[in-house]
C-alpha positions in Angstrom: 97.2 -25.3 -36.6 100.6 -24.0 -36.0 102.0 -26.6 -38.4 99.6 -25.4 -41.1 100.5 -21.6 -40.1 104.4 -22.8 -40.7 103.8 -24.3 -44.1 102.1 -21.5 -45.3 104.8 -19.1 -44.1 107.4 -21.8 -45.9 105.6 -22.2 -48.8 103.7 -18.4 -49.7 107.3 -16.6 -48.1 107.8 -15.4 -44.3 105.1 -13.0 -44.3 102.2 -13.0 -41.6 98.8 -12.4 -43.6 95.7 -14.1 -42.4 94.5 -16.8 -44.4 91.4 -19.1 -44.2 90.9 -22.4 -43.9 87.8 -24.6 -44.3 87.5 -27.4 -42.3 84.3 -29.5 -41.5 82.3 -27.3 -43.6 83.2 -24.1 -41.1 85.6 -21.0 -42.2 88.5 -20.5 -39.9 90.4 -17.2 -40.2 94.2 -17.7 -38.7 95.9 -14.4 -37.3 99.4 -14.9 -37.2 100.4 -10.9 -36.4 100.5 -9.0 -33.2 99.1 -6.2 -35.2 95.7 -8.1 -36.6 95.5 -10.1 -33.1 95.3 -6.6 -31.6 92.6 -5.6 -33.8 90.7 -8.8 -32.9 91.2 -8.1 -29.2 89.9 -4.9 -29.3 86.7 -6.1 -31.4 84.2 -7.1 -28.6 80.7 -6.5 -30.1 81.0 -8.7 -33.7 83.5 -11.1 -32.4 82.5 -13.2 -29.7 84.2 -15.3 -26.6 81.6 -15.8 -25.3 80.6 -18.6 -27.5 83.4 -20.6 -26.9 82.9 -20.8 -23.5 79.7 -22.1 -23.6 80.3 -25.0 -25.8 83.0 -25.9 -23.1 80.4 -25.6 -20.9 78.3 -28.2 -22.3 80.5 -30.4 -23.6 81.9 -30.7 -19.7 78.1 -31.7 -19.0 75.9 -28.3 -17.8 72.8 -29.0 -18.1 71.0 -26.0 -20.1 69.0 -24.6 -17.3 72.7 -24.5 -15.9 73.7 -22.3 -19.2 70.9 -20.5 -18.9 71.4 -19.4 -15.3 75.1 -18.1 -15.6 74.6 -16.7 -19.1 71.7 -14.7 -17.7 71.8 -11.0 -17.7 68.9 -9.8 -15.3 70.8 -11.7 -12.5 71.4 -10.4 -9.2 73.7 -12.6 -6.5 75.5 -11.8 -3.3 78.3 -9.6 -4.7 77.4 -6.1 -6.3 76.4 -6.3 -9.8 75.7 -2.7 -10.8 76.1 -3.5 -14.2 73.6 -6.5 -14.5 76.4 -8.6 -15.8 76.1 -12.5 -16.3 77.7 -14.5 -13.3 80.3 -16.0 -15.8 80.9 -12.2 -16.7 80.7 -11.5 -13.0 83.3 -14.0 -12.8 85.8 -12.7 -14.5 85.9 -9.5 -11.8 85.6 -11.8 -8.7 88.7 -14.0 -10.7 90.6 -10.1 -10.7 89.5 -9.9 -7.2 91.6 -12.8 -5.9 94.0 -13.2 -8.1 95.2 -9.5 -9.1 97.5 -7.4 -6.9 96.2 -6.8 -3.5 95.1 -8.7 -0.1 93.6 -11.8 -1.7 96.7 -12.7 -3.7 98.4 -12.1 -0.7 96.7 -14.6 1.2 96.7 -17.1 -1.6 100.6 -16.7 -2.6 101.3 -17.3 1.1 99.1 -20.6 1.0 101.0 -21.9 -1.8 104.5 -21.0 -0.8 104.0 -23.0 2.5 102.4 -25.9 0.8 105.1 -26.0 -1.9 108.0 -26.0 1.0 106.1 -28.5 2.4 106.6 -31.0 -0.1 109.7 -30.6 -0.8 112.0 -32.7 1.2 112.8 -36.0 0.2 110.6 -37.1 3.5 107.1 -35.7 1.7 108.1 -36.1 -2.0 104.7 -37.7 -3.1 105.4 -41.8 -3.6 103.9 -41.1 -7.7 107.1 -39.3 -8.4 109.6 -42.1 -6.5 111.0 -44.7 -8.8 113.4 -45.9 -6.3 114.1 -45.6 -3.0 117.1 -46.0 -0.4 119.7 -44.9 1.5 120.2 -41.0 0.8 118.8 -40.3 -2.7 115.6 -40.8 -4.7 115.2 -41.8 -8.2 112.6 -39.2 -9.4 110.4 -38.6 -12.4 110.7 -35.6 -12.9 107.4 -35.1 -14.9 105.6 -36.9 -11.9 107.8 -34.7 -9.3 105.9 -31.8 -11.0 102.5 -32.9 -11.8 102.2 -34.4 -7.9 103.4 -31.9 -6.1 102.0 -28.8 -7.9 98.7 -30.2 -8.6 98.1 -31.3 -5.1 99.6 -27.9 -4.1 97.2 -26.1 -6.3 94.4 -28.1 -5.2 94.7 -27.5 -1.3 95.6 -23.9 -1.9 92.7 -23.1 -3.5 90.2 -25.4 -2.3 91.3 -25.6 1.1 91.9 -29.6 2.5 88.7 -30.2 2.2 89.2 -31.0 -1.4 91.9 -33.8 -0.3 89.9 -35.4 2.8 86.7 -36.2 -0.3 89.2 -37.8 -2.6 92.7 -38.4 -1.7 93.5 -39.4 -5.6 92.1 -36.5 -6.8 95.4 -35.4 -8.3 96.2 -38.8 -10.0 92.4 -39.0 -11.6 93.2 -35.0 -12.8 96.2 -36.1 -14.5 94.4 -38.7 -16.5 91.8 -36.6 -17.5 94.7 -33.5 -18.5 96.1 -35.7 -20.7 92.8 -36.8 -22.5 91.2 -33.3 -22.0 91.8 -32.1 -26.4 89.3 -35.3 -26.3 86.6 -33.2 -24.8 87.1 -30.3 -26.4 86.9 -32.2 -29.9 83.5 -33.9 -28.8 85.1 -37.4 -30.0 82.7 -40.1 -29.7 82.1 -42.0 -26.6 83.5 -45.1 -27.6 87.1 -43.4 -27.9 87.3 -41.5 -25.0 86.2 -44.1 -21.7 89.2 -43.2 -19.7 88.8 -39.7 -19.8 85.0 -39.7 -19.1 86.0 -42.1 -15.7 88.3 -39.6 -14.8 86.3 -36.7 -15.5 83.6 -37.9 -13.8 85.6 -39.0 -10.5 87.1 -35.2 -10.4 82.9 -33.7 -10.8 81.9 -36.8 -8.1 84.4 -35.4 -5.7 83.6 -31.9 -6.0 79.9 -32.9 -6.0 80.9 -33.8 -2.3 82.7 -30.9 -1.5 79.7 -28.6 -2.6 77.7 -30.2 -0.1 80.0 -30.2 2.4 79.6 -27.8 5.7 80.9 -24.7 5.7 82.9 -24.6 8.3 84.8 -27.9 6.6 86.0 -25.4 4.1 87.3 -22.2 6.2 90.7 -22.7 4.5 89.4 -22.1 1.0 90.6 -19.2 -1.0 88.0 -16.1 -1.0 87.0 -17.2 -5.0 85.8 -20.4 -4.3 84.0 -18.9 -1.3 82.7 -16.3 -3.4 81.0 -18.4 -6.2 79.8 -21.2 -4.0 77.7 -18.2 -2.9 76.7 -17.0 -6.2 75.5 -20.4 -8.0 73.7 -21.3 -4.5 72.1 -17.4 -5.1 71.1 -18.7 -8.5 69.4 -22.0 -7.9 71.8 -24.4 -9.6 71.8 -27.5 -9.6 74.9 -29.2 -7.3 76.3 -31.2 -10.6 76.0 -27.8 -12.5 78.0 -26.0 -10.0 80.1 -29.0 -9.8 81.3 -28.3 -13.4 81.8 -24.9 -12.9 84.5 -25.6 -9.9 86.0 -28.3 -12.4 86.5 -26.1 -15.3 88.3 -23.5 -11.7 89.9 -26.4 -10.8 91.4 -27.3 -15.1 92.5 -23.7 -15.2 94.6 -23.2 -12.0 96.0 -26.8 -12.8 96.7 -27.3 -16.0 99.6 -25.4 -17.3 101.6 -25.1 -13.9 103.4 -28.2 -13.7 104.1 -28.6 -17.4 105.8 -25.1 -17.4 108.3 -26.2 -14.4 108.5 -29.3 -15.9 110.0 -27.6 -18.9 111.6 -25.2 -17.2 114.0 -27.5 -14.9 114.6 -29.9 -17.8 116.3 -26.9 -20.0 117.8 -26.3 -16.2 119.1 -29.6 -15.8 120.0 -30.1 -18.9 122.4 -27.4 -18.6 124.5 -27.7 -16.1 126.3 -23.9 -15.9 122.8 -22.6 -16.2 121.9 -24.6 -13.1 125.1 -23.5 -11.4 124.4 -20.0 -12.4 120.7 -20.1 -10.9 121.5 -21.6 -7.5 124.2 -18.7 -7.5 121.2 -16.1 -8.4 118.1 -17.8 -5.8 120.8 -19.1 -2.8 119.5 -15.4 -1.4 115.9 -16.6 -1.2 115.5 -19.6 0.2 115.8 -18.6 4.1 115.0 -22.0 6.4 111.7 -23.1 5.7 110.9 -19.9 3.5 110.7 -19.2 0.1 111.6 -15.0 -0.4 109.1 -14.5 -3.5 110.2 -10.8 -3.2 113.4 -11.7 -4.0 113.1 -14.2 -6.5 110.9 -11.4 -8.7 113.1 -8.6 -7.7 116.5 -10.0 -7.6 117.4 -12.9 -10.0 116.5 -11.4 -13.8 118.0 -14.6 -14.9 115.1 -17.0 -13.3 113.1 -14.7 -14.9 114.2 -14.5 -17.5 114.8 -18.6 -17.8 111.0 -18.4 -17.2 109.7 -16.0 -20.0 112.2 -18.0 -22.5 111.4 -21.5 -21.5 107.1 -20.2 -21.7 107.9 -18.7 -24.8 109.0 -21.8 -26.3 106.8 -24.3 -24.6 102.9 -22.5 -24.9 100.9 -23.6 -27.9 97.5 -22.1 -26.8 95.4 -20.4 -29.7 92.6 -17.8 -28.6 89.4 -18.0 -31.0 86.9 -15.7 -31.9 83.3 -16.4 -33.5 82.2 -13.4 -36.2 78.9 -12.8 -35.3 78.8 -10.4 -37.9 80.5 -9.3 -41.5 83.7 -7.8 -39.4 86.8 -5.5 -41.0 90.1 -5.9 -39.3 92.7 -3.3 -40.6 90.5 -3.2 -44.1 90.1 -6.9 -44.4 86.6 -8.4 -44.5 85.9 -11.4 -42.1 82.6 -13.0 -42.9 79.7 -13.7 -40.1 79.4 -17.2 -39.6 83.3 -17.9 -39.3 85.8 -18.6 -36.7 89.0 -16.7 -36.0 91.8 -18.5 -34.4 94.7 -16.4 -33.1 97.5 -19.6 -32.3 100.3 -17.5 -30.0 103.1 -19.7 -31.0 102.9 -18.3 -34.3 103.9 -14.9 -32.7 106.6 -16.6 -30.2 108.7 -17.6 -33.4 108.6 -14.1 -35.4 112.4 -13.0 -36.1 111.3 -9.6 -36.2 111.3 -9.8 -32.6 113.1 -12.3 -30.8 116.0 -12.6 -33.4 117.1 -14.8 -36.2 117.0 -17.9 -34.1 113.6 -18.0 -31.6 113.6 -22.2 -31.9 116.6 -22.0 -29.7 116.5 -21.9 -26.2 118.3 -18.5 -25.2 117.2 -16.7 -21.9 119.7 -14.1 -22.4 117.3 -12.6 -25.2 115.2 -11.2 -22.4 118.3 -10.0 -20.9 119.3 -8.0 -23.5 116.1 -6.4 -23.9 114.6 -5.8 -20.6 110.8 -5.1 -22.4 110.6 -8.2 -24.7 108.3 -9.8 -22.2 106.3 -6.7 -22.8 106.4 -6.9 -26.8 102.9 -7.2 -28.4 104.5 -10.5 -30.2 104.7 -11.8 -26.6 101.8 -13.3 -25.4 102.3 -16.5 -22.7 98.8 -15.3 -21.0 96.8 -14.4 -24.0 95.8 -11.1 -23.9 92.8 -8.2 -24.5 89.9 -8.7 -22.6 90.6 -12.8 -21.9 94.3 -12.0 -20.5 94.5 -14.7 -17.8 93.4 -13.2 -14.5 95.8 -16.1 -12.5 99.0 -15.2 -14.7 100.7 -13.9 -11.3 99.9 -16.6 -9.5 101.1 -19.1 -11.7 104.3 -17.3 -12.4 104.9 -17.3 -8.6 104.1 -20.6 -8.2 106.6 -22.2 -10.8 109.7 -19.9 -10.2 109.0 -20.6 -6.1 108.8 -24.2 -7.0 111.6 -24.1 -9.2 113.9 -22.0 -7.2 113.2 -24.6 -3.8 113.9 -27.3 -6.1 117.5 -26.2 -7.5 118.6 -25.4 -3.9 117.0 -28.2 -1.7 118.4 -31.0 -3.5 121.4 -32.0 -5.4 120.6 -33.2 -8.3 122.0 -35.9 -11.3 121.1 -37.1 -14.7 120.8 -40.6 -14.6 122.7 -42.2 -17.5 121.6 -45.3 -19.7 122.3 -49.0 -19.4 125.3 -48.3 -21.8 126.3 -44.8 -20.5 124.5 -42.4 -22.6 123.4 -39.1 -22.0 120.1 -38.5 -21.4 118.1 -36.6 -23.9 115.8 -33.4 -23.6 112.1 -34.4 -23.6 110.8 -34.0 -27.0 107.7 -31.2 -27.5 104.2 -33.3 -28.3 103.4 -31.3 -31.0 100.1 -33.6 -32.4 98.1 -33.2 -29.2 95.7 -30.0 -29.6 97.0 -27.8 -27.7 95.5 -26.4 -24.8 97.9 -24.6 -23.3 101.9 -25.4 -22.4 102.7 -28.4 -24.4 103.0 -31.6 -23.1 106.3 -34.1 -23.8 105.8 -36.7 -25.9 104.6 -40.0 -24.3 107.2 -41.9 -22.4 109.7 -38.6 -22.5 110.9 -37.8 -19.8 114.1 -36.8 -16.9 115.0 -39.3 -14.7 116.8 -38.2 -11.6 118.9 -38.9 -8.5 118.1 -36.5 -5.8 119.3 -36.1 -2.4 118.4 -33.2 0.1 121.3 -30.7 0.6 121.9 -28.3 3.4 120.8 -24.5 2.8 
């Protein structure tokens, strides 16, 4: 979709109508402005989410007793529900519960600043990442460093070890099934998408176990998971329904995290004074075994900064909208029956706000304008009433794991055969994107690492 967006630009001039597509029979409005993406956002009773998420629903495998539960609006659990809202509405507030400012992020960000300092010495690196091994360096993968370490990391942290004990390949059987997942959204047939369906089905078998596991195997959980285990056992369901529910929890607080530090040290290591000029910046906020999150947020504007650029660049997510009814957005007519797909890359790339050249990587854009990140054109965690509840956690997570990484080890490019450079990973730009963009297969940063003194 963002290729089509692009041509259209090229081709009709640099403008940022909508325009409509038909594909499949089905009309597909594409908002390409922060201005008619607002308007959508703010449109919550003729253009529906809600949709959307239950055709995910079903196409991970709920039965429809399942979507009838959650979708339910007389329903009355465990936590108060003044309101009457539908657990997967009631969801969204117990998500802002844990993962919002307060006690409960507290607890969590704790959890996975431990686990991440855990893994990090050459000692614990996970053996998926290792490509060779000896004396006092590692030849690393860097996508696998990243993928093993932060999807096990997520995974304990929010399921407790529990989780881990059930299946201890979880992680590898998630990464299979990441890579596949556009398959599942797109409903291809069967026959084209075994290895996915193994995968998924390992991941749902696993938490099947942990569902029925006793409670106190599972003190170490964060409150969410603790919370809706509750809920769906107050509604009756099934344990393969709730099952899918924890695996969709499990997709979201998994999916994008590795692929943004990924991208992020790659544009790092790829640039050697920018790498020099970070460990200057973080050297403050790695303390022993501690990571100083405080300080990372606080005091280095040019991690952060490194991290709005490099999600900027990197996210190809789109948001869509059904029109359940004829719909006006700033005096244009949308028709009932139609889609509207809002693709935020589209809005990463306008001039108009981050300068004449937003395909280049530049961090310093977001130092010379301390609000960009807050720009209405700048939207890494969607936004309106679907603005990702987990998009402080995930920033913490990646800028803790980043920061560890630059200053625990000393790091090197390895070189080809016939001394060449390495390249930077090219962007996979024909997968659907779901999220942060994956590199293309067989891209990738080889490195030699070896544990430094802090």
């Amino acid at each position: 979709m963002n290729r089509v967006a692009d041509y259209r630009r090229s081709y009709w001039g640099k403008d940022r109508e909508p325009f409509a597509l038909k594909l499949v029979g089905a009309r597909i409005y594409v908002l390409t402005s922060a201005h008619d993406i607002a308007a959508a956002y703010k449109n919550t009773t003729t253009l529906s989410f809600d949709d959307g998420v239950k055709d995910t629903m079903r196409n991970f495998g709920i039965s429809e007793d399942g979507c009838e539960k959650v979708w339910r609006r007389d329903y009355q659990g465990v936590y108060p529900n003044p309101s009457k809202k539908s657990f997967v509405s009631l969801t969204y507030d117990l998500n802002k519960h844990q993962l919002h400012p307060g006690k409960n992020l507290e607890a969590l960000t704790d959890k996975f600043m431990a686990l991440i300092e855990q893994f990090l010495h050459l000692k614990t690196i996970p053996s998926e990442a290792i490509l060779q091994q000896g004396g006092p360096s590692n030849r690393l993968s860097l996508m696998a460093l990243c993928q093993s370490v932060l999807v096990d990391v997520g995974s304990r942290a929010i399921f407790g070890s529990r989780i881990t004990d059930i299946s201890s390949d979880l992680a590898k059987q998630f990464h299979v099934f990441d890579q596949k997942s556009w398959q599942l959204i797109y409903q291809l047939p069967a026959r084209f998408t075994k290895e996915m369906s193994t995968a998924k089905d390992a991941v749902t078998s696993a938490l099947e176990q942990y569902i029925e596991s006793p409670p106190e195997t599972k003190q170490d959980r964060a409150w969410i998971i603790g919370a809706m285990e509750t809920e769906m056992k107050a509604l009756d369901m099934k344990t393969s329904d709730q099952a899918i529910l924890l695996f969709m929890i499990y997709w979201l607080a998994n999916v994008n995290a590795y692929k943004s530090s990924f991208w992020l040290l790659s544009y790092i290591l790829i640039n050697p004074s920018l790498l020099s000029s970070l460990q200057n910046e973080t050297r403050g906020a790695i303390t022993g075994h501690a990571v100083n999150l405080p300080y990372l947020l606080t005091r280095c504007p040019l991690l952060n900064a490194t991290f709005d650029e490099t999600v900027r660049l990197t996210n190809s997510a789109a948001s869509v909208r059904n029109v359940t009814a004829d719909t006006y957005l700033n005096g244009r007519l949308y028709r009932a029956g139609s889609k509207i797909m809002m693709p935020y890359r589209q809005l990463h790339f306008d001039q108009a706000v981050f300068g004449p050249n937003p395909d280049s990587f530049d961090p310093s854009r977001f130092l010379r304008s301390k609000d960009l990140n807050k720009n209405p054109s700048y939207k890494p965690f969607g936004g309106g009433s679907t603005l990702c509840s987990g998009r402080f956690i995930a920033k913490y997570e990646v800028i803790a794991f980043v920061a560890l990484v630059i200053n625990r080890f000393d790091m090197s490019l390895v070189g080809g055969e016939k001394g060449e450079e390495q390249q930077f990973p090219r962007f996979n730009r024909t997968k659907p994107g779901l999220g942060i963009m994956e590199p293309k297969d067989g891209d990738d940063l080889i490195i030699d690492v070896r544990e430094r003194k802090i």
